[in-house]
C-alpha positions as CSV (number, residue, x, y, z in Angstrom):
1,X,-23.6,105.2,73.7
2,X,-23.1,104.6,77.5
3,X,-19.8,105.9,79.4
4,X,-18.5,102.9,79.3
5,X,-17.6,102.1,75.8
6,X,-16.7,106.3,75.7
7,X,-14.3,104.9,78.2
8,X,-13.0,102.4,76.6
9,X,-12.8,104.0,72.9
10,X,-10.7,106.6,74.4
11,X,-8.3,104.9,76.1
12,X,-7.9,102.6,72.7
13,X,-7.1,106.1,71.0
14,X,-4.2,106.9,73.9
15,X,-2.9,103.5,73.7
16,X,-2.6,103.9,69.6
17,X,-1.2,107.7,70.2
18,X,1.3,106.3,72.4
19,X,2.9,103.5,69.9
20,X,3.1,106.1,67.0
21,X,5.2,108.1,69.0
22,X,7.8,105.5,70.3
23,X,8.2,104.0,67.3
24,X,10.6,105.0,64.4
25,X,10.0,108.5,62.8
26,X,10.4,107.5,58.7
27,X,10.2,104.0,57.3
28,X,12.6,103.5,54.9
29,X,11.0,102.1,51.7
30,X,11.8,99.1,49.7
31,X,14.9,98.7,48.0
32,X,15.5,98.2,44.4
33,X,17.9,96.2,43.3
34,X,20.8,97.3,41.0
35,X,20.1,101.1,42.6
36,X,22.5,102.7,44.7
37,X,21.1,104.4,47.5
38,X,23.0,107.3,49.3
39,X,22.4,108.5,52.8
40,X,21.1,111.9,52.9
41,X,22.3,112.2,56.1
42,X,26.2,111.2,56.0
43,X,28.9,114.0,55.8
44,X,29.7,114.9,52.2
45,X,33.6,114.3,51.3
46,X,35.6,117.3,50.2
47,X,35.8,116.8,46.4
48,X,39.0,116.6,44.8
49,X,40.7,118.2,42.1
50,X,40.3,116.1,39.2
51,X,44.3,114.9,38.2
52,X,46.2,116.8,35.4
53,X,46.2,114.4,32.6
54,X,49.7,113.0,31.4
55,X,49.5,114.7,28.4
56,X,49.0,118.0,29.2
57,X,51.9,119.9,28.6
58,X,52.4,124.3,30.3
59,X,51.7,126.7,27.5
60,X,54.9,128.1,26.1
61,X,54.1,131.9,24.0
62,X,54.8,131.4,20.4
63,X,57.7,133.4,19.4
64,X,58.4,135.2,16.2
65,X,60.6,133.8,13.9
66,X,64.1,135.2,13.6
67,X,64.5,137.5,10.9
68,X,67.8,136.8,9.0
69,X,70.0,140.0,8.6
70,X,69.9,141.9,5.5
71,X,72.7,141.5,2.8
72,X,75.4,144.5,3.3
73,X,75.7,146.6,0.3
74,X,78.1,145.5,-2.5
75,X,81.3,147.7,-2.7
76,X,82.8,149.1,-5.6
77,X,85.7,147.2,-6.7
78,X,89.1,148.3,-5.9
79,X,91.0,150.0,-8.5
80,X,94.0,147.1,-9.4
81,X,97.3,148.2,-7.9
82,X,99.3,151.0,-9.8
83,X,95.8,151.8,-11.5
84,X,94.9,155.4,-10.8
85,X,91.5,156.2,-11.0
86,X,90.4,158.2,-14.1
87,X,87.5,160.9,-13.2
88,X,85.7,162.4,-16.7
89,X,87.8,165.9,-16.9
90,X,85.6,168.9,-17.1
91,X,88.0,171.3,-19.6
92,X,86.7,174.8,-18.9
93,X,89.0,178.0,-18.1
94,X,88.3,180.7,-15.3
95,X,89.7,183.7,-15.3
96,X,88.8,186.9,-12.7
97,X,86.1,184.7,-11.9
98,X,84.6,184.4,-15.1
99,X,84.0,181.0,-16.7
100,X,84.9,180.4,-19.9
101,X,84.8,177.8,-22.8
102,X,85.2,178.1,-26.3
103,X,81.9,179.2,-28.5
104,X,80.4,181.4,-25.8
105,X,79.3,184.3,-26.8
106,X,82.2,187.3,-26.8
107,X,80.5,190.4,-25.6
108,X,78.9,189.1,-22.0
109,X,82.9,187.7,-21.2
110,X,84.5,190.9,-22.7
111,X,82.1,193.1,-20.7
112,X,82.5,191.1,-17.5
113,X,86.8,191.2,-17.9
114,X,87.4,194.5,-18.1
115,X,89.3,196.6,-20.5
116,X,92.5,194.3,-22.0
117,X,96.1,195.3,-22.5
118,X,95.6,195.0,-25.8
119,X,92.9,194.2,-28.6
120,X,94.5,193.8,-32.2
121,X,93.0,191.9,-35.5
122,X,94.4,189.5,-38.5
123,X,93.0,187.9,-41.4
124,X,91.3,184.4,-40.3
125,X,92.8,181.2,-41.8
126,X,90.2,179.2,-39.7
127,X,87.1,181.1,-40.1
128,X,85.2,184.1,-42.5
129,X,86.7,187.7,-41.3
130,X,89.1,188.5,-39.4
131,X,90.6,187.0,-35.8
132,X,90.0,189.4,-33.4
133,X,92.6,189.2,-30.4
134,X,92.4,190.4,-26.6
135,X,95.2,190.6,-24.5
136,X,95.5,190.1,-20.5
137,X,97.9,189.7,-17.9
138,X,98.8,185.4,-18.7
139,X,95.7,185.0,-21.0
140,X,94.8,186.0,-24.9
141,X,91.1,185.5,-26.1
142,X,90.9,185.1,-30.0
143,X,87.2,185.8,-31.4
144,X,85.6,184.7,-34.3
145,X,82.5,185.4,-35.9
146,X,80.1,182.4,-36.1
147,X,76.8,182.3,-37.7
148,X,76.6,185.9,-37.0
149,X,77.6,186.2,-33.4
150,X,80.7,187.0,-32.1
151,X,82.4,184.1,-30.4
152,X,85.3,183.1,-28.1
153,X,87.2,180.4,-30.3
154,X,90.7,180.2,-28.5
155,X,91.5,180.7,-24.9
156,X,95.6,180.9,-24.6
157,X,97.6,181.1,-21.7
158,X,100.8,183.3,-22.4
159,X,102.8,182.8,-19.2
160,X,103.5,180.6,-15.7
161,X,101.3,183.8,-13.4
162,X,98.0,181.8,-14.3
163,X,97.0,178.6,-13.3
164,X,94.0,176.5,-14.8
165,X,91.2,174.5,-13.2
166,X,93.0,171.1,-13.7
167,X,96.2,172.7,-11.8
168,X,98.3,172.9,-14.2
169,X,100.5,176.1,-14.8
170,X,103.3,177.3,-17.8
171,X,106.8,175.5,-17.1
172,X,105.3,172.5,-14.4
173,X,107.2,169.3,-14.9
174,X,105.5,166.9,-17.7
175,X,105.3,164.5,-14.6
176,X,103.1,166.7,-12.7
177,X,100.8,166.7,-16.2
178,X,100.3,162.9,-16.8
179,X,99.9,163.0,-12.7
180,X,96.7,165.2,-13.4
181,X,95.9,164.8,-16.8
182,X,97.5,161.4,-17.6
183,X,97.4,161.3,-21.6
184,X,99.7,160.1,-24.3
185,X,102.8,161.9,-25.6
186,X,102.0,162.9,-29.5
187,X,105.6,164.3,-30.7
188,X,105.5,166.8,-27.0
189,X,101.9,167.4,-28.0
190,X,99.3,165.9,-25.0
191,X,95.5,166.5,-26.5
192,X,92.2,166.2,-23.9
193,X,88.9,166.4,-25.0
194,X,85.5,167.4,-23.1
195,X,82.1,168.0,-25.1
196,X,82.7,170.3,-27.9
197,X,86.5,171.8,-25.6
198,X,90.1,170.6,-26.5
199,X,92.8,171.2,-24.3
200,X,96.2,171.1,-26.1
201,X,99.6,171.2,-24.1
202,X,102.9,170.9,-25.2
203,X,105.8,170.2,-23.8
204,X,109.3,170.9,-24.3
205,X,112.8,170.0,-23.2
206,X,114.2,172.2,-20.6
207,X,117.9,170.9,-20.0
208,X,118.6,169.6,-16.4
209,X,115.2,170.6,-15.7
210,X,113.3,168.2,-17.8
211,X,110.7,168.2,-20.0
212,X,108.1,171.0,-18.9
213,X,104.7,173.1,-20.4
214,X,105.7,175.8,-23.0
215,X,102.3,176.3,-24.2
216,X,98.7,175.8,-23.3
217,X,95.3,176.2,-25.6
218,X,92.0,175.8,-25.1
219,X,90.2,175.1,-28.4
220,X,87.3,174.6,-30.3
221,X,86.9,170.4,-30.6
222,X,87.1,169.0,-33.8
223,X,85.5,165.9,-34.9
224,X,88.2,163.2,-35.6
């Protein structure tokens, strides 16, 4: 090949150089259609928060359900007007701080109360032997023999210096009795029971001063 056409090839090769370069940089291709094409190049809109929806209501917390108060306790009923309230009577006698009820054993209360004023006997109408009595200041203790053992079967008080547990005392008022005691009137005789214990007060007339105690007895109860 002659310089010539190594002239002329080259400057064909510039020429085609030269057009590539001035002309556009990408060729967009063919469109399809029913496609939507998107320009890489454009700005890119700030996306939005996507709308609360009508139907979405704030959270409330779920509360407990109220607890209904709890019944107050029933109360006793009233005792009816003019009713006084009867409590079970406990019918024991204390004496120098010993307790004492009828069918306890003698010696351990004998022992325990010291030496008496007195101490006699008499022939039993109630029981096998003899009555055997003991003396002290406002009290006599009568002892019986009972299936072998010596027993306190009567518990007397002889004058107004002793009071008894229910409060009552030789010469009080017969008012002050059914006050403490209540009971029925049996010909001046008022009789209270308590377990295998009597209690037996009588009254008397004592003038202007009314009816009063004259005599109290703690027995051995009989079955009626």
């Amino acid at each position: 090949m002659n310089g010539t056409r190594w002239t002329a090839l080259a400057l064909s090769v510039m020429v085609l150089l030269a057009l590539a370069a001035c002309g556009p940089t990408e060729t967009s291709p063919a469109q399809k259609p029913g496609v939507v094409y998107v320009d890489p190049n454009a700005a890119k809109a700030p996306t939005a928060a996507p709308a609360a929806s009508p139907t979405d209501a704030p959270v409330v917390p779920e509360q407990a359900p109220e607890q209904e108060p709890a019944p107050a306790p029933a109360e006793s009923p009233a005792p009816e007007e003019g009713e006084a309230p009867q409590a079970p009577l406990d019918l024991y006698f204390e004496y120098r701080g010993v307790r004492i009820e009828p069918m306890m054993e003698a010696a351990p209360v004998l022992a325990a109360l010291g030496e008496p004023l007195q101490a006699f006997e008499a022939d039993s109408c109630a029981y096998i032997g003899k009555d055997l009595f003991y003396a002290y200041p406002g009290v006599q203790l009568t002892v019986n023999e009972v299936e072998g053992v010596a027993r306190i079967t009567v518990i007397m008080v002889t004058d107004d210096t002793v009071t008894i547990p229910q409060g009552l005392r030789i010469f009080d008022e017969e008012e002050k009795l059914l006050d403490l005691l209540g009971g029925t009137d049996e010909n001046g005789v008022y009789t209270y029971r308590s377990g295998q214990t009597m209690l037996v007060v009588q009254v008397k007339d004592a003038g202007d001063d009314g009816r009063r105690i004259s005599f109290m007895e703690y027995q051995v109860a009989v079955d009626q």
